[in-house]
C-alpha positions in Angstrom: 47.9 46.6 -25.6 48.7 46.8 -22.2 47.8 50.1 -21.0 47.1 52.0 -17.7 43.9 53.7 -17.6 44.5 57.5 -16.9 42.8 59.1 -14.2 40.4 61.4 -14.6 42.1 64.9 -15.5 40.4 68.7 -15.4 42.5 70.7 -18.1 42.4 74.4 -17.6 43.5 76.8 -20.4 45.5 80.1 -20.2 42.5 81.9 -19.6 41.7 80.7 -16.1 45.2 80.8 -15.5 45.8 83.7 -13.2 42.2 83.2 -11.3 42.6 82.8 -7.2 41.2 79.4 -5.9 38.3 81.6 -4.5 37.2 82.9 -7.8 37.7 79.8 -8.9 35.9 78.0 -7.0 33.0 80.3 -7.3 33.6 79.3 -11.3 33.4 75.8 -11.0 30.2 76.0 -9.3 28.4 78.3 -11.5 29.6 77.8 -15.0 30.7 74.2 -14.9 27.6 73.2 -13.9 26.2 72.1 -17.4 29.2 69.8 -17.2 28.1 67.7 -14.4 25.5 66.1 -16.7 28.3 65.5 -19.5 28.3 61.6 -20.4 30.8 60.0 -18.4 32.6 57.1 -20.2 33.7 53.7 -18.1 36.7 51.6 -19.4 37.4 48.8 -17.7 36.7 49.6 -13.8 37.5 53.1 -14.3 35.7 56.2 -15.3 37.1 59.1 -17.3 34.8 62.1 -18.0 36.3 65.1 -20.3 35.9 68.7 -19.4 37.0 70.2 -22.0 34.7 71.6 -24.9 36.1 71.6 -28.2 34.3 73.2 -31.2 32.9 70.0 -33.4 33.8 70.6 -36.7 37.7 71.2 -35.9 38.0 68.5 -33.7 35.8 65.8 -34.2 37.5 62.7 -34.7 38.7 63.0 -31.0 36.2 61.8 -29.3 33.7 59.0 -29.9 31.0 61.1 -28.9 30.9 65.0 -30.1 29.1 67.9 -27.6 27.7 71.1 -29.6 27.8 74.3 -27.7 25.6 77.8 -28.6 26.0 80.8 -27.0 23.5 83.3 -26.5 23.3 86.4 -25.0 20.4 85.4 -22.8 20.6 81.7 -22.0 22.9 78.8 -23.4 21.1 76.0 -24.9 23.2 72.8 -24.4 22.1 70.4 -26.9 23.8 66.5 -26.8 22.7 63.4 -28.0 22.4 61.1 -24.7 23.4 57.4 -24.5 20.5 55.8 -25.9 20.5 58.3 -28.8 17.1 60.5 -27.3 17.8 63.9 -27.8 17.8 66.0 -24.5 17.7 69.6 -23.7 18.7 71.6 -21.0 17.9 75.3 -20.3 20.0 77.1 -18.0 17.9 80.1 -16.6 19.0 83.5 -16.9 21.3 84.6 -14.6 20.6 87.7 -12.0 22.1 91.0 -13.1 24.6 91.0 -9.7 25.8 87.8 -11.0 26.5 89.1 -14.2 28.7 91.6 -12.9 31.4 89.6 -11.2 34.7 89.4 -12.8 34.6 85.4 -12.7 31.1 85.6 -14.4 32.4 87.7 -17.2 35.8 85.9 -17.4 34.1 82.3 -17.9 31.7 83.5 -20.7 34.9 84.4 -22.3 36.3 81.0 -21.2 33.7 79.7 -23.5 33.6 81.6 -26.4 34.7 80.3 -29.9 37.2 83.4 -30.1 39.1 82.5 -27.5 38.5 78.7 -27.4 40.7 78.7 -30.5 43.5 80.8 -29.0 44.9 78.2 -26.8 48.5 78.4 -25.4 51.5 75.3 -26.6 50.8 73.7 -23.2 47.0 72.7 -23.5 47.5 71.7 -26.8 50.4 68.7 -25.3 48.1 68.0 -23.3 45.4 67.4 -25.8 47.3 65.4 -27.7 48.4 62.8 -24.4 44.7 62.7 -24.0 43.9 61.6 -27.4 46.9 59.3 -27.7 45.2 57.7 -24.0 41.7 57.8 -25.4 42.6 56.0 -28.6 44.2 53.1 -26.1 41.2 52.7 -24.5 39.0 52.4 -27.6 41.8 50.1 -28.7 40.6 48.3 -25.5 37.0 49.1 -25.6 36.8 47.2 -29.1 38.9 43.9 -27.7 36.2 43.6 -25.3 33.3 43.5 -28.3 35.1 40.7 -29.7 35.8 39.0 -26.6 31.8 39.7 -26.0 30.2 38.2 -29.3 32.4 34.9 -29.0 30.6 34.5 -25.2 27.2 35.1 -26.9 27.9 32.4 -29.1 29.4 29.8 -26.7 27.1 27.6 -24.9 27.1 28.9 -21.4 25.4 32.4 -22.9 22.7 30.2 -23.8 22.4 28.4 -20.7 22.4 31.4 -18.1 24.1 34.8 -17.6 27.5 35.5 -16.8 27.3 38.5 -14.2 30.3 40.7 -14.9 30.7 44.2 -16.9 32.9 43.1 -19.1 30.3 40.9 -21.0 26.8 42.7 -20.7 24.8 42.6 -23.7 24.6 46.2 -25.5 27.0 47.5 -23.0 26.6 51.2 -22.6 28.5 54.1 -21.0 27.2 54.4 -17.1 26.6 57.6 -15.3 28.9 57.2 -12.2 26.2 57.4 -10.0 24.5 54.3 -12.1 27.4 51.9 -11.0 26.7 51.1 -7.5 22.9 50.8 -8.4 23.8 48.4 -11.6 26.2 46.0 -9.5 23.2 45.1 -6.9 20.9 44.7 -9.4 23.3 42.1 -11.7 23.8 40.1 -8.0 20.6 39.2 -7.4 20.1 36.9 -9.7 22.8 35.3 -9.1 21.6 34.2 -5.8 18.4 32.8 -7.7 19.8 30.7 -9.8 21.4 28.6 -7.7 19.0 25.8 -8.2 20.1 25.9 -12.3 23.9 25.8 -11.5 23.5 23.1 -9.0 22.0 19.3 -9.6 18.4 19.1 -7.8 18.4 16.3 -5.6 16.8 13.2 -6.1 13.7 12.7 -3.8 13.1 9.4 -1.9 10.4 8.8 -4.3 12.5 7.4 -6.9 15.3 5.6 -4.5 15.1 2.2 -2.9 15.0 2.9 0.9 14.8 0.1 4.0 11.3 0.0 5.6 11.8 2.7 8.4 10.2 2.8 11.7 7.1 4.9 12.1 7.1 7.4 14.7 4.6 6.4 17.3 3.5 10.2 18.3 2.5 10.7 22.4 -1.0 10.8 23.3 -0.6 13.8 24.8 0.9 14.7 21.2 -2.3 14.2 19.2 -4.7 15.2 21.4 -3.2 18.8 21.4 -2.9 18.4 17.3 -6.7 17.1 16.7 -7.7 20.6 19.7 -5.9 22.7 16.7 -7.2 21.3 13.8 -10.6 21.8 15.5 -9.7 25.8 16.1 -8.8 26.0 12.7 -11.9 24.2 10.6 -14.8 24.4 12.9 -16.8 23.7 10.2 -15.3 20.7 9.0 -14.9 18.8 12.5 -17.4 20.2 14.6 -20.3 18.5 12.5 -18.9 15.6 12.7 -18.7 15.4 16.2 -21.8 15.5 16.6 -23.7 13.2 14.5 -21.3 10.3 16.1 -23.1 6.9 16.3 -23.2 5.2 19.4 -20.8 2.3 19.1 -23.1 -0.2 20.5 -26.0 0.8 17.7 -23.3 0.6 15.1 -22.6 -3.1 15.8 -26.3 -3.5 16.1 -26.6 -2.6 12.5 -23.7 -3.9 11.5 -24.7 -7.5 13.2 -28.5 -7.3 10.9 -27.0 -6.2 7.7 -24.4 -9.2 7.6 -27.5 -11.4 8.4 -29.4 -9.8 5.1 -26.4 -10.3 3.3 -26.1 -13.5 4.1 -29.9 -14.6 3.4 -29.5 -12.8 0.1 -26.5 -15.0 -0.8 -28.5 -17.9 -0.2 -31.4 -16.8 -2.3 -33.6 -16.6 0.9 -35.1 -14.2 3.2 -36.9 -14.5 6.7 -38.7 -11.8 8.1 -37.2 -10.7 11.9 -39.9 -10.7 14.6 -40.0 -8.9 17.7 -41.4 -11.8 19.9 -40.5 -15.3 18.5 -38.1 -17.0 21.1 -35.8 -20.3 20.0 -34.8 -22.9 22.1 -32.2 -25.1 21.7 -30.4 -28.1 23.3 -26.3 -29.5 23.7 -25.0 -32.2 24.1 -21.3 -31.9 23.6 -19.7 -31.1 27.3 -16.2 -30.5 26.2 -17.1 -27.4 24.2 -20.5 -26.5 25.7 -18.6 -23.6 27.6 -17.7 -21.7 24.5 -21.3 -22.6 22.5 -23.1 -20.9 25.8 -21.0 -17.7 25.4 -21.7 -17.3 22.0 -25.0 -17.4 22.3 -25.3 -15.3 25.4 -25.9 -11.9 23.3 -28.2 -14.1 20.8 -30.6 -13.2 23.6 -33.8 -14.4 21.6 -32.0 -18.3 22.1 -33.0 -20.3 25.4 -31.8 -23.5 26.1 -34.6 -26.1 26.0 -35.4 -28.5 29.1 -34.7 -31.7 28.9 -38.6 -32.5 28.9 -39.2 -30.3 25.9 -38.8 -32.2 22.3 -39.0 -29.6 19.8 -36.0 -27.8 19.3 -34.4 -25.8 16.4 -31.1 -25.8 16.8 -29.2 -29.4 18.0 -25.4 -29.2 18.6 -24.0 -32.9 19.4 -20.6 -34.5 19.5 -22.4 -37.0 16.7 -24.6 -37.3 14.5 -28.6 -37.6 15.5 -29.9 -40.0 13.0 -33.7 -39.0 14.9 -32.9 -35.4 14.4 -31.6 -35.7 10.7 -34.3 -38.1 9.8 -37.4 -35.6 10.2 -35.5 -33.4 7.6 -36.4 -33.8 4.0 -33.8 -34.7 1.7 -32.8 -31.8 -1.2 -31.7 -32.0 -4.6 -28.2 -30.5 -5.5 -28.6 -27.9 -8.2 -26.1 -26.2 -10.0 -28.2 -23.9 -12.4 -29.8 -21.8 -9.2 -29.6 -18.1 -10.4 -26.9 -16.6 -8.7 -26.9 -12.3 -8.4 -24.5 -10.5 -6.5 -25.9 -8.6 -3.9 -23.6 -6.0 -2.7 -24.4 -3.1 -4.3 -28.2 -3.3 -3.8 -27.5 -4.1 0.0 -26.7 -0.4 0.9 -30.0 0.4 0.1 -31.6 -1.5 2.2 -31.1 0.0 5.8 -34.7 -1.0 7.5 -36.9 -3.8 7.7 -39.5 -2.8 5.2 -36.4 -2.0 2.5 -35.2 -5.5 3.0 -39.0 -7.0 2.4 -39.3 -5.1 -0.7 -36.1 -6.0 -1.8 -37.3 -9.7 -1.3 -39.8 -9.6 -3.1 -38.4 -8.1 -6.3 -35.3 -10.1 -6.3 -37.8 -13.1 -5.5 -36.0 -14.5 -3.0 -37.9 -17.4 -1.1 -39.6 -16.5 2.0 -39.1 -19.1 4.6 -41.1 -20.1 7.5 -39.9 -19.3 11.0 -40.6 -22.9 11.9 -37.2 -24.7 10.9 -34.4 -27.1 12.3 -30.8 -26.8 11.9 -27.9 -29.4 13.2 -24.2 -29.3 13.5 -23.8 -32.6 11.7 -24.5 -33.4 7.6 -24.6 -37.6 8.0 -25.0 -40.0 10.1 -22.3 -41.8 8.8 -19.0 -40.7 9.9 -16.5 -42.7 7.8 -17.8 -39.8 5.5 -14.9 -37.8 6.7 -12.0 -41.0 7.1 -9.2 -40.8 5.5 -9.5 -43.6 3.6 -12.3 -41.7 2.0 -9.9 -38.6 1.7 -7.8 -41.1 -0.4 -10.1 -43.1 -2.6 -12.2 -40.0 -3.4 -9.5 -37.5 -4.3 -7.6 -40.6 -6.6 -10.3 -41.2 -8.7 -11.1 -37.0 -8.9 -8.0 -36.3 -10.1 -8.4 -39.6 -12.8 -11.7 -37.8 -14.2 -9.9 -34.7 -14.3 -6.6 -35.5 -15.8 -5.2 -34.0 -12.7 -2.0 -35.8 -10.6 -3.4 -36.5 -6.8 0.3 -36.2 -5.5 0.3 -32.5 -6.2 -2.3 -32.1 -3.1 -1.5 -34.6 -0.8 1.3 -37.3 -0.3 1.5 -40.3 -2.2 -0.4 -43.1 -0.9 -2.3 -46.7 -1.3 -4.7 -48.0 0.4 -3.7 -52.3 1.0 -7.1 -54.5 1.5 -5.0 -57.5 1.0 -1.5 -58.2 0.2 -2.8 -60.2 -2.9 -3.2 -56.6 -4.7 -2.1 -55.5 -8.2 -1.2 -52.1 -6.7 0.5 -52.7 -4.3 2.9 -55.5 -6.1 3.5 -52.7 -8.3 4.3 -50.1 -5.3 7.0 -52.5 -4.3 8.5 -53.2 -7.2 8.7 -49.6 -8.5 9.7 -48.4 -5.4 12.0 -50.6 -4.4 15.2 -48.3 -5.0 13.9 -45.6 -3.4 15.4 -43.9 -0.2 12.0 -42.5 1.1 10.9 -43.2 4.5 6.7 -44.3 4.1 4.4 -44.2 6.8 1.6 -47.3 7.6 -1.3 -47.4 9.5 -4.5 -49.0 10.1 -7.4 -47.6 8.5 -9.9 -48.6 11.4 -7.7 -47.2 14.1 -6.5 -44.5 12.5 -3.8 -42.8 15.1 -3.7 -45.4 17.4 -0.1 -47.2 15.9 2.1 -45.5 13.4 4.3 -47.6 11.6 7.5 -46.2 10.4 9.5 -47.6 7.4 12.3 -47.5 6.0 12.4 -49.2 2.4 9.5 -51.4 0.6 10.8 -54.4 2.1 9.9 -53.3 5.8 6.7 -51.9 4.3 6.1 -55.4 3.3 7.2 -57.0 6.5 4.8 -54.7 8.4 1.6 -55.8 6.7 2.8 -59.5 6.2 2.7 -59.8 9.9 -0.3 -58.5 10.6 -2.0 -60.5 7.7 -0.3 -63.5 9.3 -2.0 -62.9 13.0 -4.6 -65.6 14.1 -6.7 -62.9 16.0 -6.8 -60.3 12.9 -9.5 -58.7 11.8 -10.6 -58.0 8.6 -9.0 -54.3 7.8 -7.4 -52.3 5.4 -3.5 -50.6 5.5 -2.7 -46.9 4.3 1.0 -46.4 2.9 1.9 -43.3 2.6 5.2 -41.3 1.7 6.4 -39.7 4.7 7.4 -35.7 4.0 9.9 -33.7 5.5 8.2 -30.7 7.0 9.3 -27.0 7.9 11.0 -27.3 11.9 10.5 -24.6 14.1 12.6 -24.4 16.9 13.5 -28.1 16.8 10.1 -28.7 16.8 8.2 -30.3 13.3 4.4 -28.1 13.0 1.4 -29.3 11.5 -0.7 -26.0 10.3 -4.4 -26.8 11.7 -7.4 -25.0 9.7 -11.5 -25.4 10.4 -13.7 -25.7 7.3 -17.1 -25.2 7.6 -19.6 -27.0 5.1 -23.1 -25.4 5.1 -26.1 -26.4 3.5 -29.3 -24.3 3.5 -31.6 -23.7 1.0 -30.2 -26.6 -1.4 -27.2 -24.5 -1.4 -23.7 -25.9 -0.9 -20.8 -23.5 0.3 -17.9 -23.8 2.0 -15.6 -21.7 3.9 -12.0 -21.7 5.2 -11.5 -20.0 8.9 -8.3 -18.2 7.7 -7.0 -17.7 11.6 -4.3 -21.4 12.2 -2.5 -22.2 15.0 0.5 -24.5 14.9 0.5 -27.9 16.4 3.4 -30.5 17.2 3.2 -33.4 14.4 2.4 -36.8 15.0 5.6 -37.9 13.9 8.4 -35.7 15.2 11.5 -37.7 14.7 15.1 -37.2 12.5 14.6 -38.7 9.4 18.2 -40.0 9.7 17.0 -41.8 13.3 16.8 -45.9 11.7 14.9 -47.0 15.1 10.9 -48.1 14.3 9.1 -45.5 16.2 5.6 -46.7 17.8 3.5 -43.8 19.8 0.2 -44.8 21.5 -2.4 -42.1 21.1 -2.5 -42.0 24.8 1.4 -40.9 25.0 1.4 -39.1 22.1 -1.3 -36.9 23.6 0.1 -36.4 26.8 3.3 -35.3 24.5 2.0 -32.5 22.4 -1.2 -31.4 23.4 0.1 -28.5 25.2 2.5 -27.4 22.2 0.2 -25.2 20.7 1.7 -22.4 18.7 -0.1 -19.5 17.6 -0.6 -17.8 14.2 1.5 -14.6 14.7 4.7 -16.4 15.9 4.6 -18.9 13.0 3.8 -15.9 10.3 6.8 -13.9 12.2 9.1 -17.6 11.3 7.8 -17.1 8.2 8.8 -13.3 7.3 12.3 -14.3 8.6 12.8 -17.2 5.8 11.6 -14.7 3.2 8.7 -16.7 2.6 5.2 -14.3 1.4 2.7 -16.7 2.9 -0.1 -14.4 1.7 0.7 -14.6 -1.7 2.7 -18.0 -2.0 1.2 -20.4 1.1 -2.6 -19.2 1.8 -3.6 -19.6 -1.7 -2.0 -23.3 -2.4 -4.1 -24.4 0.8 -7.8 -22.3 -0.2 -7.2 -24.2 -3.8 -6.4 -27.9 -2.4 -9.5 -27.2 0.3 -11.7 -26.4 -3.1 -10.4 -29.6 -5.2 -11.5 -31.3 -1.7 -14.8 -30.4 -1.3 -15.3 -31.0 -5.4 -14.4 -35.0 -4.5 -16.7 -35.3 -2.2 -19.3 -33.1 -3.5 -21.5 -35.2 -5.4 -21.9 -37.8 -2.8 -23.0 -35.3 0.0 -26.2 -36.5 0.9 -28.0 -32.5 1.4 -30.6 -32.0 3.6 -33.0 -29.4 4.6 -30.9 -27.1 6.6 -27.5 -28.1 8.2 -23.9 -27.6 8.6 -20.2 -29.4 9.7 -17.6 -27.5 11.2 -14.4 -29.8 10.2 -10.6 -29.9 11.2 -8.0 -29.8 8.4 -4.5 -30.6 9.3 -2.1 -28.6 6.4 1.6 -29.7 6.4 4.2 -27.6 5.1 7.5 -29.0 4.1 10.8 -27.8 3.8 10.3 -26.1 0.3 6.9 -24.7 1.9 4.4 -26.2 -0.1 1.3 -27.4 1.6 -0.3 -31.0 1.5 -3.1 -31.7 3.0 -2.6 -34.4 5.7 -6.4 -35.5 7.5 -9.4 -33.7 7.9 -11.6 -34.7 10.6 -14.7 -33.6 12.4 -14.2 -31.1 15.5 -13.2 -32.3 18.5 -12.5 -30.7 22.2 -10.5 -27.3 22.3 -7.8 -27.0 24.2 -8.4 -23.9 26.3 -5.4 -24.2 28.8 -3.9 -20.8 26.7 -5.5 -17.6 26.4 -5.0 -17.5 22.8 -6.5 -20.8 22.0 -9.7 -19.3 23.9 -10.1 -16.3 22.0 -9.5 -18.5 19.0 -12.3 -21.3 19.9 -15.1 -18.4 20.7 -14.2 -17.0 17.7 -14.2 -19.5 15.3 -17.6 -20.7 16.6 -18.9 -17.4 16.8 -18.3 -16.5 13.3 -19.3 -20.2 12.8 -23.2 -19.7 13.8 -23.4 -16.0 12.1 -23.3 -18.0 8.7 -25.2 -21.0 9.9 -27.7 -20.4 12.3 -28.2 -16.5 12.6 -28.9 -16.7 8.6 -31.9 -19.0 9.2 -33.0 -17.2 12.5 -32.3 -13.6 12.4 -32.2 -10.9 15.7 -35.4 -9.7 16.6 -35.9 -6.4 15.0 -36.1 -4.5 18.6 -34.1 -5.0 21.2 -34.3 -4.1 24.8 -32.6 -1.8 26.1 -31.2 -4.1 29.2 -30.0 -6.4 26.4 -28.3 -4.0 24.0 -24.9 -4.4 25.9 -24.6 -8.0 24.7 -23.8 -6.8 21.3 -20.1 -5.9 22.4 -19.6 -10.1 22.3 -20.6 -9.6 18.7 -16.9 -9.5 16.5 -17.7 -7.9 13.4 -14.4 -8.9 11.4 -15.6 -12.7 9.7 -12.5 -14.6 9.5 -14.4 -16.9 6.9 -13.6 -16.7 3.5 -15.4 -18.5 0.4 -13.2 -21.5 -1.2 -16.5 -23.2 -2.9 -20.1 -22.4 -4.0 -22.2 -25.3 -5.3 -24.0 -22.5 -8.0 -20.3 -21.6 -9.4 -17.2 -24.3 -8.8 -19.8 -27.7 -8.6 -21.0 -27.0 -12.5 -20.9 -30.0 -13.9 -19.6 -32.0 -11.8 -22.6 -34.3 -11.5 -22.9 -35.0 -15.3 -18.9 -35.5 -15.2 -19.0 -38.9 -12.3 -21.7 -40.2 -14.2 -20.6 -40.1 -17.4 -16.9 -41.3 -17.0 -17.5 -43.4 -14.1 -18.8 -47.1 -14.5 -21.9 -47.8 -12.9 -20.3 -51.0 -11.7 -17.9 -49.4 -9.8 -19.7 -48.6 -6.7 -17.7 -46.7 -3.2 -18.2 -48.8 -0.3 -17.7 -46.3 2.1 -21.0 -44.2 1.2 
C-alpha cells in the first residue's frame, strides 16, 4: 500500500475547547509534561507521537503499544512499559497549593479523568477513527519492512558486511526523536572503515615482476645530516661505536698476519714470526723488476742482496736456475696428507702465542727460518709447450674415458708424414669445410699456417718435409674456432695460474681478474688468401689492443650471456683437468712456485677452450689499467708463495707502518686444484693403465 505518512497531529477534546491560548499554553506546559517522555514511534523517515490517552481496556487494540494512567489525589504515578520492555517509573512531585488553584490546573485534572475521558464529543471520535485507519497503514508498512528485512539477513551481502540504512537494522526499534541525529553518525562511521573490505587491496611489488630500477644516489650533504640524527636519537647505540674505531692502518696490519696463518695452516705448516730476522733477495728479470720492487717495498723485512752476496732466499729469474733448483731436495707427492679445515679455529687465534699453541696441537710442522724459494718448478721448459699441452691432455682424457675435444680444439701432432694418424685425419676429414691451423712445434708463433681443406694441410707439411735445409721437427694441426668479435675485433681471454709447491703440497690457483687480448689470427673466415704473420709484425699489431675486464663483462651482459654462472666455471674446470695431466710428472721440490699464462678462447656459442699456456713474460704497462693489474696479480702472487714461508715480523716500526696501505686485502686467487683432494689416485691410475713401454719424450 502506497500511503502518505501523516504528520504528527495534537487532538484536543471538547473539554479544552473554550480555553484562551494563554491558559492554554500555561496547560501544555504543566500537565502535558508526562507526555514528552511518551514513546515516539518512527515509520519510515517520519515520526508520529500520539497525545491522546485512552483508557486500556476500552481501547486497546488501537495501538501497538498500550499507556496505563492512575490518578491520585496527591501525585500521578505514570507507569509504561519502555521500548526494550524494562519497566520505568516516573513520579511527578506534588504540585504547590497556588498552583492548584488556577482554573487551567483544575480544568486539566478533569481533562484527565476517566469520567469525562469517556464523554467525548462526535468530532474527536472521527478523528479517532482517521487515526486508526492511518496507524493500521503504517503497521501495514511497518510489517513489509520485516519481511523485506529477514530476506537481507539471509542473502549473502548480510553476511559479508552491514548495509547502513534504517530500513534494514537488525531488531529495529522505535527511536526517541532526539536518538535520530545521534544514531545516523554513529551507523556512518563505519562506513568509512570499511573501505578497505569493499575495495580490492592492492597487490604489492613483492609479488609483481618489475624492471631493475635505478638506485637513488643520496647527496653527501644528505647522509651526513641523516647519520647527525640517528646519532641524536640512539646515543647509545652509535656513540660506542665511535669510539672503539680501529685505526685503518692496524686493521690491514692484522688482516695482512692472519691471511699468512691461514695460509701456513692450509699447508700443514707453521713458522714462527721474529722481530729481527732480515731476508735478502736477488732479480734478475728487468722487464718486470719495476713491479717485483713495489711489491716488496712494504715487505720491509726483504733487502735486495749485493751482487757479491751468494746466499739468498728468494730468486726471481726470467728462467729457470738449474744452480738454484739443484741445492733443493727433491719431495715425494702425497695424496693421503691429513687435510683439516681451518677456518673456524682461525678466529681464535688473534696473537702470536695463540697461533704457537694452535701449532702445536694441530701438529703442524714447524719449519726452520733458514729456507729458499724460486719463481721457477724445472729446469726444463718444454714442460709448459704446447706439444706437451697436447700429448698430455690426449692420453688423460684416454685413462679417463673422457673426449679431449671438449676442452681444447681438435688437434694432431705430425712427426712425419709416414703416420697412421695423420693418414687417417686426412681421410676422415677430407669432406669437411673447417678451416685447420699448422704450425711448427719448435717455433711455436713464429709462422702460422692457414688452411683451407686436408689437401692444403697436406701440401703445407709435404713441402717442408721435402726442404734440403729441414730440420728434424714436428707439425701441430689444429681445427681453427670461430671466436666471439668485439667490435670487429676477435679476443683471446688471458688468465695467470699460479702452481705452488711448499711443504710437498701441490695447489693451484686461477687469478680470476682477465683482460682481453687481440688474437693471433684475426682474419674472416670467408677471406680464401693464406695468411702468414711474423711474430715481429704481429707484435707491433696487437700489443697495444689490450682490453680490460669490465668492458668485456659489460659486452657480455648485453648478449645475455651470465659469465659467472655459465663462462667462469667451464674455464676453473678445464684449468683443473689441466693441472691433473700434468700432475704426476711434476718433478716437486722443496719449496717453489710458477706463475703461468693461460690464453682462454671463447667462441661464438661462448664456450671456452683453452688455447696455450705459457710461462710469464713482460707486462705491458703502457695503460693504467694493465699496471694496476700487473702489481696486483704479483702482489697477491707472493702473499701465497713467499709471505707463507716468511711471515712479517711480529713488530713493526712505527716509520714503516704506512707501507701497509700497498697491502690489497681482496685475493683475487681462487682454488681450482689441491694435490690432498682432486690428485687422489691419480698416481696409481698412469701406472696401472699406462704401459711401461710407453715412455713421454718431452719429460
Amino acid at each position: 500500500m502506497n500511503l502518505k505518512m501523516p504528520s504528527i497531529q495534537n487532538i484536543h477534546t471538547d473539554a479544552n475547547s473554550n480555553v484562551s491560548q494563554i491558559q492554554n499554553d500555561s496547560i501544555k506546559r504543566q500537565d502535558f509534561s508526562p507526555t514528552q517522555i511518551s514513546p515516539s514511534y518512527l515509520f519510515s523517515n517520519n515520526s508520529f507521537q500520539p497525545t491522546l490517552k485512552i483508557i486500556a481496556t476500552q481501547k486497546a487494540s488501537i495501538f501497538g503499544q498500550r499507556k496505563e494512567t492512575f490518578l491520585n489525589s496527591s501525585y500521578r504515578e505514570i507507569s509504561q512499559c519502555d521500548i526494550y520492555g524494562n519497566l520505568q517509573k516516573y513520579k511527578i512531585q506534588k504540585q504547590e497549593d497556588s498552583l492548584a488553584r488556577l482554573r487551567g490546573r483544575k480544568r486539566s485534572i478533569k481533562q484527565h479523568s476517566p469520567y469525562t475521558l469517556n464523554q467525548q464529543s462526535p468530532t474527536s471520535i472521527k478523528n479517532i477513527e482517521s487515526q486508526k485507519k492511518a496507524l493500521e497503514n503504517v503497521i501495514d508498512d511497518l510489517k513489509l519492512n520485516k519481511i523485506k528485512l529477514k530476506k537481507l539477513e539471509k542473502s549473502p551481502q548480510a553476511k559479508n558486511f552491514p548495509v547502513h540504512n534504517f530500513y534494514y537494522l537488525k531488531n529495529m526499534k522505535y527511536i526517541y526523536p532526539f536518538q535520530v541525529e545521534k544514531s545516523v553518525t554513529d551507523l556512518m562511521k563505519p562506513f568509512h572503515q570499511q573501505r578497505d573490505n569493499l575495495l580490492s587491496p592492492i597487490q604489492t611489488e613483492r609479488s609483481l615482476i618489475y624492471p631493475q630500477r635505478p638506485q637513488i644516489q643520496r647527496p653527501q650533504e644528505f647522509l651526513d645530516k641523516l647519520k647527525n640524527r640517528l646519532l641524536k636519537r640512539k646515543k647509545t647505540m652509535y656513540l660506542p661505536q665511535a669510539q672503539i674505531q680501529e685505526d685503518p692502518i692496524q686493521r690491514k696490519l692484522k688482516h695482512f698476519q692472519k691471511s699468512i696463518f691461514e695460509n701456513q695452516c692450509l699447508h700443514t705448516i707453521y713458522i714462527r714470526p721474529s722481530a729481527i730476522r732480515i731476508q735478502k733477495y736477488r732479480i734478475q728479470d728487468s722487464k718486470n723488476e719495476s713491479i717485483l720492487k713495489r711489491c716488496l717495498s712494504y715487505r720491509w723485512w726483504w733487502q735486495e742482496a749485493d751482487e757479491a752476496d751468494e746466499e739468498v732466499q728468494l730468486l726471481w729469474s726470467c728462467q729457470a736456475s738449474s744452480s738454484f733448483l739443484s741445492k733443493q731436495r727433491t719431495r715425494h707427492i702425497s695424496d693421503k696428507i691429513e687435510f683439516q679445515p681451518f677456518e673456524q679455529i682461525l678466529k681464535i687465534c688473534d696473537s702470536v702465542e695463540d697461533q704457537m699453541k694452535f701449532a702445536i696441537e694441530q701438529k703442524l710442522c714447524l719449519l726452520s727460518p733458514y729456507i729458499k724459494i724460486h719463481n721457477h718448478i724445472d729446469v726444463i721448459d718444454p714442460f709448459w709447450t704446447k706439444k706437451n699441452l697436447i700429448s698430455r691432455f690426449q692420453k688423460y682424457c684416454t685413462l679417463t674415458n673422457q673426449n679431449d675435444n671438449d676442452f681444447f680444439p681438435f688437434s694432431i701432432i705430425v712427426n712425419n708424414l709416414g703416420e697412421e694418424s695423420f693418414y687417417d685425419f686426412i681421410r676422415n676429414y677430407k669432406t669437411s669445410t673447417e678451416i685447420w691451423i699448422v704450425l711448427k712445434c719448435q717455433n711455436e708463433g713464429e709462422r702460422i699456417q692457414l688452411c683451407e681443406n686436408t689437401k692444403s694441410v697436406y701440401n703445407f707439411i709435404h713441402k717442408e718435409y721435402s726442404m734440403p735445409s729441414r730440420k728434424q721437427q714436428s707439425f701441430i694441426v689444429q681445427q681453427y674456432i670461430r671466436s666471439f668479435v668485439y667490435q670487429q675485433i676477435k679476443l683471446d681471454l688471458c688468465f695467470y695460474l699460479l702452481i705452488a709447491q711448499i711443504n710437498g703440497i701441490v695447489r693451484a690457483y686461477l687469478f680470476e681478474q682477465f683482460y682481453g687480448e687481440q688474437s693471433q689470427l684475426n682474419f674472416s673466415p670467408l677471406e680464401k688468401d693464406m695468411l702468414f704473420k711474423s711474430n715481429e709484425q704481429f707484435n707491433d699489431n696487437y700489443n697495444s689492443d689490450k682490453i680490460q675486464m669490465k668492458t668485456i663483462l659489460e659486452y657480455f651482459d648485453d648478449c645475455r650471456v651470465d659469465y659467472d654462472y655459465k663462462i667462469l666455471p667451464e674455464i676453473k674446470m678445464i684449468i683443473c683437468e689441466y693441472i691433473r695431466s700434468v700432475f704426476t710428472q711434476m718433478p716437486v721440490k722443496d719449496h717453489n712456485f710458477e706463475l703461468l699464462q693461460v690464453k682462454i678462447l671463447i667462441d661464438n656459442q661462448y664456450k671456452p677452450w683453452l688455447i696455450d699456456i705459457k710461462p710469464t713474460t713482460e707486462f705491458d704497462l703502457s695503460t693504467d689499467f694493465m699496471k694496476e693489474y700487473a702489481q696486483q696479480l704479483i702482489d697477491n702472487a707472493l702473499q701465497l708463495s713467499v709471505d707463507v714461508l716468511f711471515p712479517s715480523p711480529s713488530i713493526w716500526p712505527k716509520d714503516k707502518r704506512r707501507l701497509i696501505d700497498i697491502y690489497s686485502e681482496q685475493n683475487d686467487f681462487a682454488v681450482v686444484f689441491d694435490s690432498r683432494m682432486d690428485g687422489q689416485g691419480l698416481k696409481s691410475l698412469f701406472e696401472e693403465k699406462q704401459p711401461e713401454s710407453i715412455k713421454d719424450d718431452e719429460f
